[in-house]
Legacy VTK file of the C-alpha trace (Angstrom):
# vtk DataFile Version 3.0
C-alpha trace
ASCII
DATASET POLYDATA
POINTS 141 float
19.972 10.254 -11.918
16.770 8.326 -11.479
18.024 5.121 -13.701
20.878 4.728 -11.024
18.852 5.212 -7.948
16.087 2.547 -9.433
19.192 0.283 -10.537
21.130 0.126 -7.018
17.776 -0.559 -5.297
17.203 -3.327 -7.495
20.601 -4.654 -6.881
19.744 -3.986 -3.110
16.977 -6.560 -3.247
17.943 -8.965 -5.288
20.996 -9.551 -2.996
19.372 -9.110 0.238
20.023 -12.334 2.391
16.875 -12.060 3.757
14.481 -12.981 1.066
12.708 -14.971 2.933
11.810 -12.465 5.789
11.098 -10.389 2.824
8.596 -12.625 1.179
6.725 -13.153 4.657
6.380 -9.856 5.181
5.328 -8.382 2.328
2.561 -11.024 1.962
1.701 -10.188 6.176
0.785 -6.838 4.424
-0.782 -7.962 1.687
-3.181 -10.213 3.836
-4.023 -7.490 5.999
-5.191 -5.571 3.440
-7.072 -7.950 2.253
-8.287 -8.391 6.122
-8.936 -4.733 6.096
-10.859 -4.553 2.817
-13.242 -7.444 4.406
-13.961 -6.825 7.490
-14.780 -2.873 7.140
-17.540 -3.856 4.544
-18.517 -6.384 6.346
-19.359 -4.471 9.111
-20.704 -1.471 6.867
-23.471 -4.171 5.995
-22.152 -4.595 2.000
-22.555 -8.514 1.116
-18.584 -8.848 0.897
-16.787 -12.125 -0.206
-13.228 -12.774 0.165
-12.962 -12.728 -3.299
-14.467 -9.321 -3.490
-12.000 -8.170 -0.720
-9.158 -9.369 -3.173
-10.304 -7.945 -6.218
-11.082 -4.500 -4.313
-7.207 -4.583 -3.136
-6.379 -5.227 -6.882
-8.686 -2.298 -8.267
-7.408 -0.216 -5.597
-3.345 -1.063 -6.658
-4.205 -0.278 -10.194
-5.798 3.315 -9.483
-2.863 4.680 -6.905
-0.363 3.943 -9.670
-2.741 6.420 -11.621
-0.493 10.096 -10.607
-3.421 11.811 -8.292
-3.324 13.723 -5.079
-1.220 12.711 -1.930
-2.155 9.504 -0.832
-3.734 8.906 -3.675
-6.613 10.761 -2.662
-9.212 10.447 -5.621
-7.940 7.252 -7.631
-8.605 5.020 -4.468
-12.088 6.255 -4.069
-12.815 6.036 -7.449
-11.798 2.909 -7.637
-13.391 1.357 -4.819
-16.722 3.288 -5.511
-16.504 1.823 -9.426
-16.223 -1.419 -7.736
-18.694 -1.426 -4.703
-21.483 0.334 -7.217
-21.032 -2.018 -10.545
-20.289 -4.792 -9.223
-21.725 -5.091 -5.726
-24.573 -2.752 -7.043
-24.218 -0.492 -3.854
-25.991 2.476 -3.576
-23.495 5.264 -4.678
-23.780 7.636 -2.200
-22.762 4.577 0.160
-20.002 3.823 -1.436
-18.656 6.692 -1.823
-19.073 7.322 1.727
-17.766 3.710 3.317
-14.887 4.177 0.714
-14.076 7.557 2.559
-13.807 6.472 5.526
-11.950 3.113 4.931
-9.355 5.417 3.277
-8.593 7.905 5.720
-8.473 5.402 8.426
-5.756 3.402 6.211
-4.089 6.758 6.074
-4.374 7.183 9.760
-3.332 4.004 10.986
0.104 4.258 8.584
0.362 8.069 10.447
-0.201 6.384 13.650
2.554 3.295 13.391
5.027 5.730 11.662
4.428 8.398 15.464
4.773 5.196 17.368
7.468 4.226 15.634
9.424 7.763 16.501
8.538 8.092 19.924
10.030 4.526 20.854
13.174 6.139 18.906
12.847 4.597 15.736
14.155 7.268 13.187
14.253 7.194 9.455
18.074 7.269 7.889
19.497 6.579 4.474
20.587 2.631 4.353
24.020 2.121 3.803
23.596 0.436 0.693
21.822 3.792 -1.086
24.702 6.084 -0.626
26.190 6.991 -3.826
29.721 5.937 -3.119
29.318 2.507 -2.239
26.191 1.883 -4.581
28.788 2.859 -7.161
31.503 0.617 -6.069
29.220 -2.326 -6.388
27.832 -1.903 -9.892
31.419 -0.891 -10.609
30.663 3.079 -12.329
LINES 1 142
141 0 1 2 3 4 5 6 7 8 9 10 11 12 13 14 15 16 17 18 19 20 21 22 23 24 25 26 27 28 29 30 31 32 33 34 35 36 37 38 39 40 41 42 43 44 45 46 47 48 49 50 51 52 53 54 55 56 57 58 59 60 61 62 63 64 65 66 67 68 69 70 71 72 73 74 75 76 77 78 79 80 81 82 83 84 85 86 87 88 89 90 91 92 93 94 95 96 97 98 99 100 101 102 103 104 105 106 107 108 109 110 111 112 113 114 115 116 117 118 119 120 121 122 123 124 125 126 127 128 129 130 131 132 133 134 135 136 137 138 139 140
């Protein structure tokens, strides 16, 4: 059931040994979003702050937790266009154009790492700690 799978992979986490590793990457990813959010409307000629690139990351986290199409086509954009056209007062067809295009190449560039990833024989398999036996064992069910 779903309460066991979310409970082991907390347990998972919390007793990785490498929450340190953890906490550098995820903020690596974090930054290059930000990065990402920056310098493509930068270069699409919107007046972009840093601050704006951080908020539009936080708008953006909000709306893909909103259930919508696969990769979360439709809350991102509307997100980012609600953003880029109240707040940065871009034009909306603009907007809703840049925000396009920023998305599917954020989409692309996951697709792209993941077909690296596989041809230098990188494959995806079910950590050890997720199988059902041994999850069990440890929270003692």
């Amino acid at each position: 059931n779903i309460k066991s799978h979310v409970v082991a992979l907390i347990h998972a986490i919390v007793n990785q040994a490498n929450k340190k590793l953890y906490f550098l990457l995820t903020t690596i990813i974090w930054g290059c979003s930000v990065l990402m959010f920056y310098v493509f409307y930068k270069a699409a000629g919107v007046s972009f702050q840093w601050s704006d690139a951080i908020n539009m990351l936080i708008f953006s986290s909000f709306a893909v937790a909103i259930p919508s199409l696969t990769a979360t086509f439709g809350t991102f954009e509307a997100a980012s266009v609600f953003y880029l056209t109240k707040i940065l007062h871009v034009d909306f067809s603009s907007a809703v154009t840049s925000t396009i295009v920023l998305h599917l190449s954020m989409v692309l560039a996951q697709i792209i790492v993941v077909l690296i990833g596989y041809s230098l024989g990188f494959s995806y398999s079910e950590p050890k700690v997720f199988r059902r036996k041994e999850w069990q064992k440890k929270l003692h069910w």
